[in-house]
N, CA, C and O atoms as a MOPAC input file, in Angstrom:
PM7 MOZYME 1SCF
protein

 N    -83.24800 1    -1.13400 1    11.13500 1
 C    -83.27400 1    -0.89800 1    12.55700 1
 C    -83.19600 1    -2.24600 1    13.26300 1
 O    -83.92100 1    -3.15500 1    12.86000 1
 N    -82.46500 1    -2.41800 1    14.16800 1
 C    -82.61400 1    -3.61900 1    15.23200 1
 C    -82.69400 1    -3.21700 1    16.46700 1
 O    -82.25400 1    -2.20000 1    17.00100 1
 N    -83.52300 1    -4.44200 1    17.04200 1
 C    -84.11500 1    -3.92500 1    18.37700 1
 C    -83.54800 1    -5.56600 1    19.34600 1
 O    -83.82500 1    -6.70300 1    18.96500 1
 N    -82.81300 1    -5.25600 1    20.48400 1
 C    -82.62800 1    -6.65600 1    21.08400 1
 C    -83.00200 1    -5.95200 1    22.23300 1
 O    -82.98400 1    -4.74100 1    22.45100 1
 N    -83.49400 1    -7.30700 1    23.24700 1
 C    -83.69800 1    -6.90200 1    24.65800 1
 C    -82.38400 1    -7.36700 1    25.65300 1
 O    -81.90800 1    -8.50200 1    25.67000 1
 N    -81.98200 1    -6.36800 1    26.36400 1
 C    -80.85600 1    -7.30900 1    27.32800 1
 C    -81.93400 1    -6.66700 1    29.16500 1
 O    -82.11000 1    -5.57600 1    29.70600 1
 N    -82.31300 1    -7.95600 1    29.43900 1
 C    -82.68600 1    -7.92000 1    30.47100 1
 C    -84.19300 1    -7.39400 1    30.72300 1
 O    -85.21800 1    -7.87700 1    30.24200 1
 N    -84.08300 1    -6.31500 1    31.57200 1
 C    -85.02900 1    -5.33100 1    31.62500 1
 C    -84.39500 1    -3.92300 1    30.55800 1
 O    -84.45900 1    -2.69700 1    30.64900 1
 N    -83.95600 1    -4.62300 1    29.84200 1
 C    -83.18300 1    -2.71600 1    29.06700 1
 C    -83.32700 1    -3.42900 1    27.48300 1
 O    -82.77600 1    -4.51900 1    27.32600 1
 N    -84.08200 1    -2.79600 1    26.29400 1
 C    -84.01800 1    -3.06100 1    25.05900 1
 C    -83.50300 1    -1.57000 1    24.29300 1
 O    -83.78000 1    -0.42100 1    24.63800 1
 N    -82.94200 1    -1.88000 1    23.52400 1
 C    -82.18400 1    -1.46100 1    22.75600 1
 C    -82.67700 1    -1.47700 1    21.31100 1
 O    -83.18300 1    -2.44500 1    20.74400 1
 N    -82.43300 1    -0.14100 1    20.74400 1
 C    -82.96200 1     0.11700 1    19.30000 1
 C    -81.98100 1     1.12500 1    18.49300 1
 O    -81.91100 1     2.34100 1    18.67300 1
 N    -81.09200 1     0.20300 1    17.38100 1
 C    -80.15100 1     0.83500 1    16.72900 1
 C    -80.09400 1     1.15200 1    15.23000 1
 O    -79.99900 1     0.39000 1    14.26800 1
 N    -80.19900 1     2.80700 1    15.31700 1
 C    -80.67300 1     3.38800 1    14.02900 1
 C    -79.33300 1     3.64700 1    13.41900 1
 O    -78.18700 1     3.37800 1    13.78100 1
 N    -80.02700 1     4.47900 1    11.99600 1
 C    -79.03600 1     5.11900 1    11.52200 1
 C    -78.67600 1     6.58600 1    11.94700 1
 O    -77.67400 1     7.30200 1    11.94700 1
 N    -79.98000 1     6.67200 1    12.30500 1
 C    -79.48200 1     8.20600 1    13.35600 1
 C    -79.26300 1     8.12500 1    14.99300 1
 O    -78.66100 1     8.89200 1    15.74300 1
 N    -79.82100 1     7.17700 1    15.19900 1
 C    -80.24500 1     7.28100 1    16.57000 1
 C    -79.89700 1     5.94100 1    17.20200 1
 O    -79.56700 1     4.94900 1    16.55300 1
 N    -80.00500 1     6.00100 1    18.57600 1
 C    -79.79400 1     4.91500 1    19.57300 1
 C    -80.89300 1     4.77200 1    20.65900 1
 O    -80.42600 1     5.23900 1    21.69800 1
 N    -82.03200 1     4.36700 1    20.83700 1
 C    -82.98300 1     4.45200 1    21.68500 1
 C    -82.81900 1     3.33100 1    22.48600 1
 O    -82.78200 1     2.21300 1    21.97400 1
 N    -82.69600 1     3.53300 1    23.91800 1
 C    -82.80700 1     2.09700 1    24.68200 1
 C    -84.13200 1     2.51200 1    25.53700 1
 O    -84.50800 1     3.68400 1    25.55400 1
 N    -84.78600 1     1.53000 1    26.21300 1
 C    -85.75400 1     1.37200 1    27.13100 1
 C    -85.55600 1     0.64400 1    28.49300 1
 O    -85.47900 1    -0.58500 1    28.47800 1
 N    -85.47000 1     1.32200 1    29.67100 1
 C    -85.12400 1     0.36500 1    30.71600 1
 C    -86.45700 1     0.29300 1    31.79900 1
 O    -87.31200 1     1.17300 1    31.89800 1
 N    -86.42500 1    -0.62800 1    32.36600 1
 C    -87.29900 1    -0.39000 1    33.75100 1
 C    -88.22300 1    -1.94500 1    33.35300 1
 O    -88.19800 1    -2.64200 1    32.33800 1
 N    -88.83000 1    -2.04900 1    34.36200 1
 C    -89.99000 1    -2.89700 1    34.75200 1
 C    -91.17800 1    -2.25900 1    35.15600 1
 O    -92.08600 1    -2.42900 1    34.34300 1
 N    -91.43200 1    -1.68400 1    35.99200 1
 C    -93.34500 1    -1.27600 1    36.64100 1
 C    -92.64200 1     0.23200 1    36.14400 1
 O    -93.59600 1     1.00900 1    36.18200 1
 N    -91.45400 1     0.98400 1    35.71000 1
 C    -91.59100 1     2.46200 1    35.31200 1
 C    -90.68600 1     2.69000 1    34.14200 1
 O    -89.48500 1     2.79800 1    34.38800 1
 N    -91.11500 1     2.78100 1    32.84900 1
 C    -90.74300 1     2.47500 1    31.56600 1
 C    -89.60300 1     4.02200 1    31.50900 1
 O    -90.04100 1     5.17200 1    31.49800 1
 N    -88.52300 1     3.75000 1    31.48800 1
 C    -88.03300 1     4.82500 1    31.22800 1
 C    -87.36000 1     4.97300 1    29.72200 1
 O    -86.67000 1     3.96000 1    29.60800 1
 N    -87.25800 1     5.61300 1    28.73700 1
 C    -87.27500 1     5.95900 1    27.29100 1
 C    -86.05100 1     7.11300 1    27.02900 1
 O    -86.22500 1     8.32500 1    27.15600 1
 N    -84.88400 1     6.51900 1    26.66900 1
 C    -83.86200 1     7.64000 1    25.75900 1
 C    -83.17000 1     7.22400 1    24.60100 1
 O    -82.82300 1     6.14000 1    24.13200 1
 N    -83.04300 1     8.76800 1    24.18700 1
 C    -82.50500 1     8.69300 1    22.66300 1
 C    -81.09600 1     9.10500 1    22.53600 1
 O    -80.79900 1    10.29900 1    22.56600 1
 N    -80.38000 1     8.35200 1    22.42100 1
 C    -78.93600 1     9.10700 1    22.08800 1
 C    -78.42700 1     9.42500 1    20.86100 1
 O    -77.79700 1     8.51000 1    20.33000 1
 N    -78.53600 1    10.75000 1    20.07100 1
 C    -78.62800 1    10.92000 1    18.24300 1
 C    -76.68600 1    10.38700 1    18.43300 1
 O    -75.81400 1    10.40900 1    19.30100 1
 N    -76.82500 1    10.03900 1    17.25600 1
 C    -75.27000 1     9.43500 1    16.58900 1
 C    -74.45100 1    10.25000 1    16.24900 1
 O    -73.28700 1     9.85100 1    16.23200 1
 N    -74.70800 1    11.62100 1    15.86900 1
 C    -73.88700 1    12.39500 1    16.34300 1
 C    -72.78300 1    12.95400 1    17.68600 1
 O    -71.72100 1    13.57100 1    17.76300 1
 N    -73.79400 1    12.30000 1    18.65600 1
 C    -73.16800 1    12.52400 1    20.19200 1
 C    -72.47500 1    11.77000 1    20.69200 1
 O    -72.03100 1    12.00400 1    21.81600 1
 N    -72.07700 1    10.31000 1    19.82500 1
 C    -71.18700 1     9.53000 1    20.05900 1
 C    -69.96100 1     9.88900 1    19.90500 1
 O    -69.54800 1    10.53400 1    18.94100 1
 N    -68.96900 1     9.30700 1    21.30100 1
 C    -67.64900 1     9.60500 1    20.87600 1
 C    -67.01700 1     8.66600 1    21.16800 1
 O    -65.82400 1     8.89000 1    20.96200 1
 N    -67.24100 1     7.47400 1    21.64300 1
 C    -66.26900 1     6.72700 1    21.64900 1
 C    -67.26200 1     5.09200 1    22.27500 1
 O    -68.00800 1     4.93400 1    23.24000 1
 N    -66.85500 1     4.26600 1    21.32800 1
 C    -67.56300 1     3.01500 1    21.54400 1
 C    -66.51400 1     1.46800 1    21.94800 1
 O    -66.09500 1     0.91900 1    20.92800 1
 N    -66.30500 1     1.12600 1    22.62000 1
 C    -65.16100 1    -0.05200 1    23.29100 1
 C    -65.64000 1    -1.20300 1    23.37900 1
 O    -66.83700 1    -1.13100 1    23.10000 1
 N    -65.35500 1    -2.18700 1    23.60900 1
 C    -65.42000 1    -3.59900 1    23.38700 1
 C    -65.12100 1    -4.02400 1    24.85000 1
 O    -64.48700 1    -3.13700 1    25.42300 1
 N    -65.39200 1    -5.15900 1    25.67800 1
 C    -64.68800 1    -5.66900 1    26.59300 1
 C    -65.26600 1    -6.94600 1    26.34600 1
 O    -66.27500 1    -7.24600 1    25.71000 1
 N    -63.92800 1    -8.07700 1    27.35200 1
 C    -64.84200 1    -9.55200 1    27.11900 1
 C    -64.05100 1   -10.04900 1    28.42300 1
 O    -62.93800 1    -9.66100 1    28.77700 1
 N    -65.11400 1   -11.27300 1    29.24900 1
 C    -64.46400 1   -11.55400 1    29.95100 1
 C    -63.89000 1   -13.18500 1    29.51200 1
 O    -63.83200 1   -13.64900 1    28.37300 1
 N    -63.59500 1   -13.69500 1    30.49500 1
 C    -63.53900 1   -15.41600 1    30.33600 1
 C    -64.30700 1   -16.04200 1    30.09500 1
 O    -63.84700 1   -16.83100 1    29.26900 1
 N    -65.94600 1   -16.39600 1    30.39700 1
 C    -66.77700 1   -16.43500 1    30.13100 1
 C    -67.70300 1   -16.11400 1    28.85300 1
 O    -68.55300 1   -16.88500 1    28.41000 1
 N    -67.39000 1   -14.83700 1    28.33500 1
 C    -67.38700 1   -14.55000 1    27.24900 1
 C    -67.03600 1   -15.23400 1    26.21900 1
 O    -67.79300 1   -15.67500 1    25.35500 1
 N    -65.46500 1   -15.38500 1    26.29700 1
 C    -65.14000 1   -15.37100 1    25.45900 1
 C    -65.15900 1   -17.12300 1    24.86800 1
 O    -65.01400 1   -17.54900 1    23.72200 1
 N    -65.40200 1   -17.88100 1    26.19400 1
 C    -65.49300 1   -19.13200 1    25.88100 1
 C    -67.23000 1   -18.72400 1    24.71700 1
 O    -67.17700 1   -18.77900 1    23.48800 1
 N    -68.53700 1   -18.36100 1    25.48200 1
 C    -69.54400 1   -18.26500 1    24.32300 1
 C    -69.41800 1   -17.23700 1    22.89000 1
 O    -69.94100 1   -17.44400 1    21.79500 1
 N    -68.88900 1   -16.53500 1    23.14200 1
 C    -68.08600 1   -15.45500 1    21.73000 1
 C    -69.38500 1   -14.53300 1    22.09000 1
 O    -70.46400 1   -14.45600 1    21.50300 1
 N    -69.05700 1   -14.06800 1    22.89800 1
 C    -70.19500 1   -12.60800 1    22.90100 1
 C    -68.92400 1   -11.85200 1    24.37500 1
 O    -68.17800 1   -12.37200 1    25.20400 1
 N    -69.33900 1   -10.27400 1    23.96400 1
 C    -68.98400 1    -9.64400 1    24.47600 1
 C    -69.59800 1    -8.08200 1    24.92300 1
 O    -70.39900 1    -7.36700 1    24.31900 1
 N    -69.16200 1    -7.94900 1    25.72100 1
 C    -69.68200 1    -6.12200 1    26.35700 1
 C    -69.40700 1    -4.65200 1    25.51800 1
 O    -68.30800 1    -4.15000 1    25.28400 1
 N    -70.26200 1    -4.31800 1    25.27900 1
 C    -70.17700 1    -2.92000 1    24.26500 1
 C    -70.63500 1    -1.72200 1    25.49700 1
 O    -71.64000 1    -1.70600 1    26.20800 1
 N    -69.51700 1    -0.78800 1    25.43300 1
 C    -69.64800 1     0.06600 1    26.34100 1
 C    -69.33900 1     1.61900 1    25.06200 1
 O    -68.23400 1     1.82600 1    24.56000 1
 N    -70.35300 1     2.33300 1    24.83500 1
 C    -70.66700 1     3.51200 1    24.40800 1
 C    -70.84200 1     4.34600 1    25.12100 1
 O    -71.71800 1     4.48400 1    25.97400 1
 N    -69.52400 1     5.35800 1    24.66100 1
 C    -69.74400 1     6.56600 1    25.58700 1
 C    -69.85900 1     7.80800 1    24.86400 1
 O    -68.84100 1     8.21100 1    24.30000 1
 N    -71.06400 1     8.58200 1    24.76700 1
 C    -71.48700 1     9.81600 1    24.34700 1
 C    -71.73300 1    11.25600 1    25.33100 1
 O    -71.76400 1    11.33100 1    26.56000 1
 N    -71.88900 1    12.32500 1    24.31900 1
 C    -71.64400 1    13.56900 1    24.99700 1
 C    -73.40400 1    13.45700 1    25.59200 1
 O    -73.54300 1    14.32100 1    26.45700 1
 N    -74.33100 1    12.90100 1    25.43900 1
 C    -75.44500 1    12.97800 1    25.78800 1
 C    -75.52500 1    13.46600 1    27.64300 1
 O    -75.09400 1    12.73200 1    28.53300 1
 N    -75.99700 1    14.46900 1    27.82200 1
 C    -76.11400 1    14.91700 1    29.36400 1
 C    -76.78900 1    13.40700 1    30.25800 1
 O    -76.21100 1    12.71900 1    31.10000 1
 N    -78.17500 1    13.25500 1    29.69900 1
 C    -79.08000 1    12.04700 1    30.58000 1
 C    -78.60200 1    11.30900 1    31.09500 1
 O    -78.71000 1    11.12800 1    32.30800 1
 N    -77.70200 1    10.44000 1    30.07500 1
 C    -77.05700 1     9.10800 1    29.93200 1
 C    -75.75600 1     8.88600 1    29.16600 1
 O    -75.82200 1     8.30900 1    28.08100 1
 N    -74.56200 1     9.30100 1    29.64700 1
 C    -73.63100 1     9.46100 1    28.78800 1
 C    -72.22000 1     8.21200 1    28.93300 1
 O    -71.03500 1     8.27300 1    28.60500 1
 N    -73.22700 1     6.93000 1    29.70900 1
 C    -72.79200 1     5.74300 1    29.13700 1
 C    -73.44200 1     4.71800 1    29.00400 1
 O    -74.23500 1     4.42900 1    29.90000 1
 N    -73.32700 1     3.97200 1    28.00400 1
 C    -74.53800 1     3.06400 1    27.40200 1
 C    -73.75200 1     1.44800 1    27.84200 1
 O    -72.66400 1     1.40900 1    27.26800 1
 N    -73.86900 1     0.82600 1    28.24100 1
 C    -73.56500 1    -0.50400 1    28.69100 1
 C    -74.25200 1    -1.39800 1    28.43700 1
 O    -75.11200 1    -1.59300 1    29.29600 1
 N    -74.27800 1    -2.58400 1    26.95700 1
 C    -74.83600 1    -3.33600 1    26.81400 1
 C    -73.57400 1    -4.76800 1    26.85700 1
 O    -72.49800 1    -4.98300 1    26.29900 1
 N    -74.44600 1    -5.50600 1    27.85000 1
 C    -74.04600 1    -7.03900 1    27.83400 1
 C    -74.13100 1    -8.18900 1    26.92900 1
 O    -74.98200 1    -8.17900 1    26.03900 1
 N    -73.22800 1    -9.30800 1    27.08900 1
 C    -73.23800 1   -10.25700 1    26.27600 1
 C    -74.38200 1   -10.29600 1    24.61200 1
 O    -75.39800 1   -10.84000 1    24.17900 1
 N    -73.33200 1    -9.32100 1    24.21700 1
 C    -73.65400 1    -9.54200 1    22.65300 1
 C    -73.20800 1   -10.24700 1    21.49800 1
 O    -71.98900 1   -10.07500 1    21.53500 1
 N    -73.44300 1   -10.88000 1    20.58000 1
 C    -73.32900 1   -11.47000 1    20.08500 1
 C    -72.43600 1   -10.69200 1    18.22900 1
 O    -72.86700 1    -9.56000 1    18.01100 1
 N    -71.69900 1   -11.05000 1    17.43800 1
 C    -71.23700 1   -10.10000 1    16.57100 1
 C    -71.21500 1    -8.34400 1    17.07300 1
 O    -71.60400 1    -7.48000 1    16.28700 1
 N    -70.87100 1    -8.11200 1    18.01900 1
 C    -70.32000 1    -6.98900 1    18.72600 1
 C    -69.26800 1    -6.12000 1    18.02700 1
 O    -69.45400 1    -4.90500 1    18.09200 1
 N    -68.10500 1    -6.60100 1    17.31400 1
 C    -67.67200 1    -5.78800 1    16.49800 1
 C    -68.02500 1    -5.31600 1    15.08500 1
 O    -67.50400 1    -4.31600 1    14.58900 1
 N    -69.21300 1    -6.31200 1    14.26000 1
 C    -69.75100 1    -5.77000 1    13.54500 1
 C    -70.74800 1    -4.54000 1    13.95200 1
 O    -70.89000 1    -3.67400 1    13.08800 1
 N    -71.43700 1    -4.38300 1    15.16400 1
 C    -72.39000 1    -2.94000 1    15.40800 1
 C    -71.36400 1    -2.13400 1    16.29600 1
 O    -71.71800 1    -1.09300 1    16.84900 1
 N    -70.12500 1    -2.62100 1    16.41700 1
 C    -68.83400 1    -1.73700 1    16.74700 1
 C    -68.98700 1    -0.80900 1    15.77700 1
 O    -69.26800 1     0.36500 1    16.01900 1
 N    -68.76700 1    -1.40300 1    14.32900 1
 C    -67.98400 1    -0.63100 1    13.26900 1
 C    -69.41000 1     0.04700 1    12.39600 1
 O    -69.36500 1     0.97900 1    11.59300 1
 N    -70.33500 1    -0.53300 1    12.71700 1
 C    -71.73700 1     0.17500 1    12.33800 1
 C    -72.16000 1     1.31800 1    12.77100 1
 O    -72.63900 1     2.18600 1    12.04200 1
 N    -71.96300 1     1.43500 1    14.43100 1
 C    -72.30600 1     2.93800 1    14.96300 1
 C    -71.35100 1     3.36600 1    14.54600 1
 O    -71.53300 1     4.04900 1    13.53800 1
 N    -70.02300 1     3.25000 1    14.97600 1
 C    -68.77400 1     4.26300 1    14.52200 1
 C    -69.21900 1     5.01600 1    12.82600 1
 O    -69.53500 1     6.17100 1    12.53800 1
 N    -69.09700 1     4.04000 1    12.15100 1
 C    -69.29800 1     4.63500 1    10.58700 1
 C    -70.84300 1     5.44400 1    11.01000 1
 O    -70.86700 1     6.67400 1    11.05500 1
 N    -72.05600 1     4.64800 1    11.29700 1
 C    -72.93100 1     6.22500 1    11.36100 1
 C    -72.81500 1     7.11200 1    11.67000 1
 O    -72.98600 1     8.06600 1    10.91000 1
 N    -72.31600 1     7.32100 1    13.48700 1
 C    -71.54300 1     8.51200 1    14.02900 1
 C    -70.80400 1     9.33600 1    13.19000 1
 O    -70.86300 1    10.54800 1    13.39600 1
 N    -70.08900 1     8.88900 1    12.24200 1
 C    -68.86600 1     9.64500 1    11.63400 1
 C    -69.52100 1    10.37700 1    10.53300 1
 O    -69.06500 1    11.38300 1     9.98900 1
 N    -70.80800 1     9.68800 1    10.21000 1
 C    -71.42700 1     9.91300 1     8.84900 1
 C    -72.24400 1    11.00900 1     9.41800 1
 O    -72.03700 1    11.95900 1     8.66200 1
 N    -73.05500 1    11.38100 1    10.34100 1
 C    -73.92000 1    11.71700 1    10.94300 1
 C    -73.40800 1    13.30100 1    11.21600 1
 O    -73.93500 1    14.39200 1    10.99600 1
 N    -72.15900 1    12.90200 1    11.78600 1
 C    -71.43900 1    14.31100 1    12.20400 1
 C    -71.26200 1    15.39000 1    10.85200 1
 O    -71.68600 1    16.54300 1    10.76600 1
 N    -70.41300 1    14.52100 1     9.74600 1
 C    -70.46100 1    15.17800 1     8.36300 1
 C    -71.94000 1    15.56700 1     8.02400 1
 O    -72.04400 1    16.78700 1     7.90200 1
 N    -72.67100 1    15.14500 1     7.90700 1
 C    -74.03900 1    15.45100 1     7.52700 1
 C    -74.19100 1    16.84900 1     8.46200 1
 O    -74.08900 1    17.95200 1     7.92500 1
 N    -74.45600 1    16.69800 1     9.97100 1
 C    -74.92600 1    17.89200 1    10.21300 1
 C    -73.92800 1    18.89900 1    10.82200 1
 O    -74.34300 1    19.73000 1    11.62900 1
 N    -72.56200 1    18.85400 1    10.44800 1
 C    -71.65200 1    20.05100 1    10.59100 1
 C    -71.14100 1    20.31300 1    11.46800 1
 O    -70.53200 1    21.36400 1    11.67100 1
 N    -71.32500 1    19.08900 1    12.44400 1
 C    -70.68800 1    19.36000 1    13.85700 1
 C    -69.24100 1    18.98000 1    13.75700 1
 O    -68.73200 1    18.39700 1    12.80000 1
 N    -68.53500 1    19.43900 1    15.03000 1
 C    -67.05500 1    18.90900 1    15.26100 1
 C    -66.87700 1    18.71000 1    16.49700 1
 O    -67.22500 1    19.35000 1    17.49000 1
 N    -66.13700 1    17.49500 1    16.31800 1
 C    -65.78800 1    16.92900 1    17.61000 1
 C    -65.03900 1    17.85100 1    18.31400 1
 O    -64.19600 1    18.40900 1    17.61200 1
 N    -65.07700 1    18.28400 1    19.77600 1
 C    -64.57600 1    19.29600 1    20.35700 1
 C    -63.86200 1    18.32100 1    21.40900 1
 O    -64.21700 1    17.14500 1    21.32000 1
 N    -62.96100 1    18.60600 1    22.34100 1
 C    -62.69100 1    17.85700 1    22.96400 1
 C    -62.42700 1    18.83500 1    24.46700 1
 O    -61.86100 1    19.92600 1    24.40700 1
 N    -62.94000 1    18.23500 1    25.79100 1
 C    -63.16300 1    18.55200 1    26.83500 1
 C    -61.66500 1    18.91900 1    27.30700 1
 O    -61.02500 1    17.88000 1    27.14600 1
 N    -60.82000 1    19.90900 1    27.80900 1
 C    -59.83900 1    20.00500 1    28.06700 1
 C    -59.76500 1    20.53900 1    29.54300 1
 O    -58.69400 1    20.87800 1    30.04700 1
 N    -60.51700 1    20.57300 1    29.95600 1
 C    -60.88200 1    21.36400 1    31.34200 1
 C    -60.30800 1    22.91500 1    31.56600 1
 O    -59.78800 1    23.17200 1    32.65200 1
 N    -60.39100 1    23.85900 1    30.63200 1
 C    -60.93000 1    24.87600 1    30.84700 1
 C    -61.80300 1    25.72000 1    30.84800 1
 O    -62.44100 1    25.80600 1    29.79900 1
 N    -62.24500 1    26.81900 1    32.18200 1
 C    -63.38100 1    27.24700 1    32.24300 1
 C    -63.21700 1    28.33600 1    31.88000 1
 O    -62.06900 1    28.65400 1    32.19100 1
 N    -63.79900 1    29.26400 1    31.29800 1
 C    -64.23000 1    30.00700 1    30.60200 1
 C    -64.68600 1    31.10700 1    31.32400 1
 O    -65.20600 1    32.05700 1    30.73800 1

């Protein structure tokens, strides 16, 4: 498990799970399971890229919070390819399938 803090927001990355913590005087606490991931991206700016860290933007089916935005990280495409492979592993394990939103209602 690793746990980094960015800011007021820490971050805790499982093999099942994704827990971040945000706030100052009102602790707010979510879990995003790795199954609900669907898509995890990279960005970098100029700045960045002069220190070699970059922006990880995770976006999951999670209702609460269904985008995760962590700043200037450091080896970013290695926990790129870490959630992806859990996600993928996670889904096989518990039988789900990726469905994809097409906008019809039912």
């Amino acid at each position: 498990m690793t746990r980094r803090r960015y800011g007021r927001r820490s971050c805790r990355v499982c093999k099942d799970f994704i827990k971040t913590d945000k706030g100052f005087f009102k602790v707010v606490e979510n879990t995003c399971y790795m199954y609900r991931i669907q898509d995890v991206t990279l960005e970098q700016t100029l700045l960045q890229r002069v220190h070699k860290l970059k922006t990880m933007v995770i976006k999951s089916s999670d209702v609460s919070d269904p985008i995760y935005r962590f700043k200037n990280i450091k080896n970013a495409d290695e926990i790129k390819d870490f959630i992806l492979r859990a996600a993928e592993y996670d889904r096989r394990q518990k039988g789900t399938l990726s469905m994809q939103n097409i906008g019809f209602d039912a």
